[in-house]
C-alpha positions, -999 to 999 in steps of 0.1 A, spaced: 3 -264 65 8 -260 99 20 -224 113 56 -230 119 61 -238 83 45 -201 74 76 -184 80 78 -154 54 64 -119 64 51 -107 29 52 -65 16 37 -51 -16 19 -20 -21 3 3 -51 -18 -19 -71 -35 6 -83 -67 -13 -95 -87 3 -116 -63 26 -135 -54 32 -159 -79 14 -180 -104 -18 -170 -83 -43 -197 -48 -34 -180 -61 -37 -141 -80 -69 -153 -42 -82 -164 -22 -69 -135 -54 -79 -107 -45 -116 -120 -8 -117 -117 -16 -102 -79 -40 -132 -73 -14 -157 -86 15 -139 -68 -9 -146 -35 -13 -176 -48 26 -183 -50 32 -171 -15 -2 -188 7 22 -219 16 46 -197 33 31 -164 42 32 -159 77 15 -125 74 8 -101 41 11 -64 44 -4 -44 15 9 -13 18 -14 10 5 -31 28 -29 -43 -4 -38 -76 5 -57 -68 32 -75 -101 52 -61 -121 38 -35 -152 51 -12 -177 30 6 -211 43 2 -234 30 27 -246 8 3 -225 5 -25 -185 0 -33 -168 7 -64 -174 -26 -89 -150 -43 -98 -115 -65 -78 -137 -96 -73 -109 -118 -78 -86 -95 -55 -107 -97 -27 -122 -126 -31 -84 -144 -30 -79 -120 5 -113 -134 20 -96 -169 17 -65 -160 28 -78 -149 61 -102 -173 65 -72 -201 61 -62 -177 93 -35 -160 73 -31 -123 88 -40 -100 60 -30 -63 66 -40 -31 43 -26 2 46 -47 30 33 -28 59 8 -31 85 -5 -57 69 -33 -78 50 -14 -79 64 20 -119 63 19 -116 28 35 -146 24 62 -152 -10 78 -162 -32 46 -130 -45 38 -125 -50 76 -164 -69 77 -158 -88 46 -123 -97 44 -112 -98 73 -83 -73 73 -69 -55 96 -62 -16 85 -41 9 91 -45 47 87 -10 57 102 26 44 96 30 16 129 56 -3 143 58 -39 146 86 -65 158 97 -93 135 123 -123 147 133 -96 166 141 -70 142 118 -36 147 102 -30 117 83 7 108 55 2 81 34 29 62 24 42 32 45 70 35 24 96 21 24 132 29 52 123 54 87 143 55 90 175 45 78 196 14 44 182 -3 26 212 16 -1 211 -12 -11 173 -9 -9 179 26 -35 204 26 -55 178 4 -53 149 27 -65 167 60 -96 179 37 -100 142 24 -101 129 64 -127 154 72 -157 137 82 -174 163 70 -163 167 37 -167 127 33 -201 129 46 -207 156 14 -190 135 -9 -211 108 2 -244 125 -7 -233 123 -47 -247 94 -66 -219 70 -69 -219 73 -106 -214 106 -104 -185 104 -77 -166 73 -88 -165 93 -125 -153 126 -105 -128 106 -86 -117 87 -114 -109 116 -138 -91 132 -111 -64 106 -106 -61 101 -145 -54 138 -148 -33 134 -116 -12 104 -129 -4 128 -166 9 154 -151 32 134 -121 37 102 -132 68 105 -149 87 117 -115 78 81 -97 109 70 -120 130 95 -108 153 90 -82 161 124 -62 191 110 -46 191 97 -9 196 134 4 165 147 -15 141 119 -10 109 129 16 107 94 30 143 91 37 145 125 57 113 114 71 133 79 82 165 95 95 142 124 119 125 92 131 161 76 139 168 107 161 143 93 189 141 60 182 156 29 169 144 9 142 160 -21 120 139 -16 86 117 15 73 91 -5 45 69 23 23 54 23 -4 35 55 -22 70 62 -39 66 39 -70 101 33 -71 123 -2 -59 147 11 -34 169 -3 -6 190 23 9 212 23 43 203 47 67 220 56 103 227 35 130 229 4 107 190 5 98 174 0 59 150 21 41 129 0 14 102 13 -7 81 -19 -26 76 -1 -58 47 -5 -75 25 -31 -98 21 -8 -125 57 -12 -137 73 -30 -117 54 -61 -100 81 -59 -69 76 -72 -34 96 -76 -4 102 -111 20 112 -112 50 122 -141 74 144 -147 101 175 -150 78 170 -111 62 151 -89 43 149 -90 2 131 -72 -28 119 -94 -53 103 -92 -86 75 -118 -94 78 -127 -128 49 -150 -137 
């Protein structure tokens, strides 16, 4: 297909592989590869917008095991010279170079700017942005240490996956419930984040993910805030094209 028949700009985030159990990421890894799939004809670019492996590290030697079919449906992608991009979050921030070497991805540590058919879009996880979270905050300049991920690096892989692992389970019982939760557009930390941004500088569309939650909210100045959701619940994506910008739920 030639490139001015890829015309769609495709957004998902939180995949979460790997959680909460290998039989339900096995299922939901599937219905991503077929959603990819779907969209290869038309994609002009695909922005996966972080957390999705629900724990990842690169060792110098090893990865965690398991998303063959996940990156091995990315590796074509790219290959077919489809621009693949992949966010890091707050779950799988340990990204290093592999995906980069193997896939051919370009990532992104920090939320960044980019211009589509002329609309100026901001794009980023969206964690420990906006105010309150001081404690995950704290977390996340400990997890960027290269320090600390040089220690971290010196456990056996068994023994850190397992560590790692544990910790988001217990993390996902005690705050997963609040993902479904909306605060109301005053109270949500993205939003806030959004409208200080809006104070020094235009943009058409804010896209996060990290939130969980489907949302399309009007901002000031006639910009949108989206958030993708999730793949855990709620398998929702966002297009956009030169005619607008929708959330969608794939189905299949």
């Amino acid at each position: 297909m030639s490139n001015t028949q890829r015309n769609v700009i495709y957004f998902a985030s939180d995949f979460h592989l790997g959680a909460p159990d290998y039989q339900s990421s096995l299922e939901r890894e599937k219905k991503i590869v077929n959603w990819l799939n779907s969209i290869e004809e038309t994609a002009k670019e695909i922005f996966l917008v972080g957390d999705i492996f629900d724990f990842w590290f690169e060792y110098k030697r090893a990865i965690p095991k398991g998303f063959a079919r996940l990156q091995g449906k990315i590796a074509d992608l790219t290959d077919k010279g489809i621009p693949v991009h992949i966010f890091t979050g707050n779950h799988d921030m340990w990204m290093f170079d592999y995906l980069a070497e193997e896939l051919g991805v370009k990532i992104h540590r920090e939320p960044i700017a980019f211009d589509f058919f002329g609309k100026k879009v901001l794009i980023g996880h969206g964690d420990g942005l906006g105010p309150g979270d001081n404690g995950y905050k704290f977390i996340k300049r400990i997890f960027q240490n290269k320090f600390c991920q040089w220690c971290f690096a010196r456990l056996h892989p068994n023994l850190g996956i397992g560590i790692a692992n544990f910790s988001s389970k217990k993390s996902r019982a005690a705050t997963g419930h609040v993902d479904d939760i909306f605060k109301g557009q005053e109270k949500e930390w993205l939003v806030i984040y959004c409208e200080e941004r809006l104070k020094s500088e235009s943009f058409d569309y804010f896209i996060f993910g990290h939130r969980h939650l489907p949302l399309e909210l009007e901002l000031s100045n006639g910009s949108k805030y989206f958030n993708l959701g999730d793949w855990l619940k709620h398998q929702t994506y966002l297009e956009l094209t030169k005619d607008g910008i929708s959330l969608k739920k794939w189905n299949s």
